[in-house]
Wavefront OBJ file of the C-alpha trace (Angstrom):
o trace
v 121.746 76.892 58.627
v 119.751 74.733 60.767
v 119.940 71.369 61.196
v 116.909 69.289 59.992
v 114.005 68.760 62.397
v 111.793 66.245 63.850
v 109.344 66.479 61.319
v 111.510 64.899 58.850
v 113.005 62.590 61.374
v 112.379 58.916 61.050
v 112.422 57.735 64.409
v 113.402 54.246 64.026
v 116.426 55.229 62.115
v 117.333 57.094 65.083
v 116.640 54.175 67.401
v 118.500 51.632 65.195
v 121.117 53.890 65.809
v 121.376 53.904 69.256
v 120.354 50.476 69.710
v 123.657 49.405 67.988
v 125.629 52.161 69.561
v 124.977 51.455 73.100
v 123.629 48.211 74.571
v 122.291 49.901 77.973
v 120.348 52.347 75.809
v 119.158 49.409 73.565
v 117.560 47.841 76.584
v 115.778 51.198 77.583
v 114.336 51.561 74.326
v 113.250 47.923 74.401
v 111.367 48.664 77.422
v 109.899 51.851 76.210
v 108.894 50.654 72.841
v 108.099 53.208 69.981
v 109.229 56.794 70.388
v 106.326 59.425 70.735
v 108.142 63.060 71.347
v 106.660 63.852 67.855
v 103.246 63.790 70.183
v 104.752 66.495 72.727
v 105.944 68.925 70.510
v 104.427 72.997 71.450
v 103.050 75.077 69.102
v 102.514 78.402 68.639
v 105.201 81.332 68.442
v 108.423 81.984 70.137
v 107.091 84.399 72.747
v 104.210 82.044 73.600
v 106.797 79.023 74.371
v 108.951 80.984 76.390
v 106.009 82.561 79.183
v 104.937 78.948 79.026
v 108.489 77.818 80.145
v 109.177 81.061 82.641
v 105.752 80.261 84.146
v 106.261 76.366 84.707
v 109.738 76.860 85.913
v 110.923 75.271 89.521
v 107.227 74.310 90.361
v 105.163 71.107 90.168
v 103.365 70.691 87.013
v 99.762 70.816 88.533
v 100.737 74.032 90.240
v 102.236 75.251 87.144
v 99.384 74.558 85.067
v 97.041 76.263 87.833
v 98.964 79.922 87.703
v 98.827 79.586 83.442
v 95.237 79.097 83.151
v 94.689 82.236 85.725
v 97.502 84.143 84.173
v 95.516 83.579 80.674
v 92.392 84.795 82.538
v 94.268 88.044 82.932
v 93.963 88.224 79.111
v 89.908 87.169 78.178
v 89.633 89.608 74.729
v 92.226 86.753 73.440
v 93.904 83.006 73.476
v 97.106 84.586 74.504
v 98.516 88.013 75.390
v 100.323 90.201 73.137
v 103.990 91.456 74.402
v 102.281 95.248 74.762
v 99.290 93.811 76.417
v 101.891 91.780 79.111
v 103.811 95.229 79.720
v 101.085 96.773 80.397
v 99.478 95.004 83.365
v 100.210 95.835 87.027
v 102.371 93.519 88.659
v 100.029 93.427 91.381
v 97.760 91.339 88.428
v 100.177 88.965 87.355
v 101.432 88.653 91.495
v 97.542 87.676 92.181
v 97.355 85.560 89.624
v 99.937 83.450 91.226
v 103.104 84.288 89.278
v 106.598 84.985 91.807
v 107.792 88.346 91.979
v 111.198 86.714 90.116
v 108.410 85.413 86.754
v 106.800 88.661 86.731
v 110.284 90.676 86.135
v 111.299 87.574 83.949
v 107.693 87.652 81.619
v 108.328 91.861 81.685
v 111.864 91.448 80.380
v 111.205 88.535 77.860
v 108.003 90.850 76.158
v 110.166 94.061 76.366
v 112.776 92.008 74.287
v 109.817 90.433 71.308
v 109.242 94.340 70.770
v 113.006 95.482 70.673
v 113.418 92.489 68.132
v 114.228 89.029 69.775
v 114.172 86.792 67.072
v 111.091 85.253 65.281
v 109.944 81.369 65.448
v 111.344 81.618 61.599
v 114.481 83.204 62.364
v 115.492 81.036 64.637
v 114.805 78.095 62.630
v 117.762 79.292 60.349
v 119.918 79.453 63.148
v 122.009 76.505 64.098
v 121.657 75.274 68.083
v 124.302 77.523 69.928
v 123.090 80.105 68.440
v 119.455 80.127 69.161
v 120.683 79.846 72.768
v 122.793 82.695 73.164
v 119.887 84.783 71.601
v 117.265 83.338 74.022
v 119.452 83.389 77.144
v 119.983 87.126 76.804
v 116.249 86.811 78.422
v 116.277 87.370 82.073
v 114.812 84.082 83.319
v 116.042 82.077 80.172
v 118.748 80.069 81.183
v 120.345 77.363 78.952
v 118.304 74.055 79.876
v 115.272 76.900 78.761
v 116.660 77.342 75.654
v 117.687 73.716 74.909
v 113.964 72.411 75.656
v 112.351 75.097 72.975
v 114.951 73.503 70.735
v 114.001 70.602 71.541
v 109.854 71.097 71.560
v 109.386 73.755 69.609
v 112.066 73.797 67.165
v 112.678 69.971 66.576
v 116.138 69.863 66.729
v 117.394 65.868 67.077
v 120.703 65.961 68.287
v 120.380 68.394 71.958
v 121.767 67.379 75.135
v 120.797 68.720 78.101
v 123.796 67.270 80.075
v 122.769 69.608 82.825
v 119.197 68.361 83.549
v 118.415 66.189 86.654
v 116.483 63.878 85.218
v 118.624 63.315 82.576
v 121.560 62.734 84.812
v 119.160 60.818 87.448
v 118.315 58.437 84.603
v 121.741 58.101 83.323
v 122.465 56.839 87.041
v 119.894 54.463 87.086
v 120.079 52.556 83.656
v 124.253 52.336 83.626
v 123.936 51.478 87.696
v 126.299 54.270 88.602
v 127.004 55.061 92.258
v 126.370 58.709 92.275
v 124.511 61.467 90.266
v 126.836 61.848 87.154
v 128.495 65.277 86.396
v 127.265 67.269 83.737
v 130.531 66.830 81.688
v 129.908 62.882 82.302
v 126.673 63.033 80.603
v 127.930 65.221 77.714
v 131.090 62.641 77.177
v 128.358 59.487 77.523
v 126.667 61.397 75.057
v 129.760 61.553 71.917
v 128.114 58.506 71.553
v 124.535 58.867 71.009
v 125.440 61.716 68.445
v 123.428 62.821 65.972
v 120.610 61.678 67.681
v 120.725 62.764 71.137
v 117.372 64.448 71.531
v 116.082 60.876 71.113
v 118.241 59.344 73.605
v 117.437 62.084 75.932
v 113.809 61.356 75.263
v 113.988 57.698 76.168
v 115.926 58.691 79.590
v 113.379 60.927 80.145
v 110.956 57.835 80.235
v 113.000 55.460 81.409
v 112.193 57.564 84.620
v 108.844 56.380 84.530
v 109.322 52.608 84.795
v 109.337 50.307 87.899
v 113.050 49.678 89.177
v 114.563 46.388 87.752
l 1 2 3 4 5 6 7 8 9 10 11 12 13 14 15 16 17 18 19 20 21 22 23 24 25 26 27 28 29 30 31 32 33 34 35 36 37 38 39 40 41 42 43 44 45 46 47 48 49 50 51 52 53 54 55 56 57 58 59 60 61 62 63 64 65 66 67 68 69 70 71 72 73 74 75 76 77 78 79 80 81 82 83 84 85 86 87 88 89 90 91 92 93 94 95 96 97 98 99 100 101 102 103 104 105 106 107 108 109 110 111 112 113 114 115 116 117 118 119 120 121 122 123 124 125 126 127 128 129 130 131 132 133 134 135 136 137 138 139 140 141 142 143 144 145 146 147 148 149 150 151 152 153 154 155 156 157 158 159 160 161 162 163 164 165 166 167 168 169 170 171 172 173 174 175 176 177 178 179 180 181 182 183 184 185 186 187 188 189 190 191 192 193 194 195 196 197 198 199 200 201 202 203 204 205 206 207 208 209 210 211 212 213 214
């Protein structure tokens, strides 16, 4: 069974918690101030989330955002395509609309997968975290970090670490001063500590990205 979700989550709880575990995190979420990643959470279903995340992948946000409002344009009769609806439109389409050779295979594979049975938005709220990755990574184009951020957005889980993420290990580097870019198994040690709560940490790295060097 899942774990619970942001929705029940009281943030300050969460916080408190981390304030008290780890003073350089304490000052972070000093300077932050209230946490918001309530505010940022997706909607909509499973397959939705995922072409979202495919499309946005390894390109700026503005850019990103440009190729999903043509790719959507593909699609006028509705708010988003259906699975049949993506398999059946000429690559040519998508590859005008601005989407990689690479996305168009990856968006193919993910809707041949929602017909063949990848799980629901429901089923894989009944599925602990390790499990709804190794589901969603069978995906061409869904790689782990993928996964972890629909757990995180989507699904609401609280306690996700994406040790692996740049800006999560760029931020680590910055607020404990560290030399170098930490490892992945670094961050994922660090983070024993911030357990069961380190979506929320992860969160306040995130921003702590965002503020002037001290």
């Amino acid at each position: 069974m899942a774990t619970q979700g942001f929705v029940h989550l009281d943030y300050k709880t969460a916080t408190d918690a981390l304030k008290q575990a780890d003073a350089v995190l304490a000052t972070v979420i000093d300077q932050i101030g209230d946490c918001t990643l309530i505010q940022e959470q997706q909607t909509g279903d499973v397959f939705l989330s995922l072409c979202e995340s495919i499309i946005y992948q390894q390109i700026s946000g503005k850019a990103a955002a440009s190729i999903y409002r043509r790719f959507l344009k593909l699609y006028p009769e509705r708010s988003f395509p259906t699975a049949e609806a993506i398999l059946n439109t000429d690559d040519d389409m998508l590859r005008k609309a601005g989407l990689s050779r690479a996305k168009v295979v990856y968006l193919k594979d993910l809707a041949q997968k929602v017909l063949e049975g990848l799980p629901t938005l429901d089923e894989l709220k009944e599925m602990d975290d390790e499990a709804v990755v190794q589901h969603l990574t069978q995906v061409k184009g869904i790689g782990r970090w993928t996964a972890q951020r629909l757990l995180i957005f989507r699904l609401h889980r609280w306690d996700v670490l994406p040790a692996d993420d740049l800006g999560v290990r760029a931020a680590v580097r910055r607020a404990y001063r560290l030399a170098d870019l930490p490892e992945k198994k670094a961050v994922e040690q660090m983070g024993q500590t911030w357990k069961p709560y380190r979506t929320i940490a992860v969160w306040y790295l995130w921003r702590s990205l965002e503020l002037l060097p001290s």
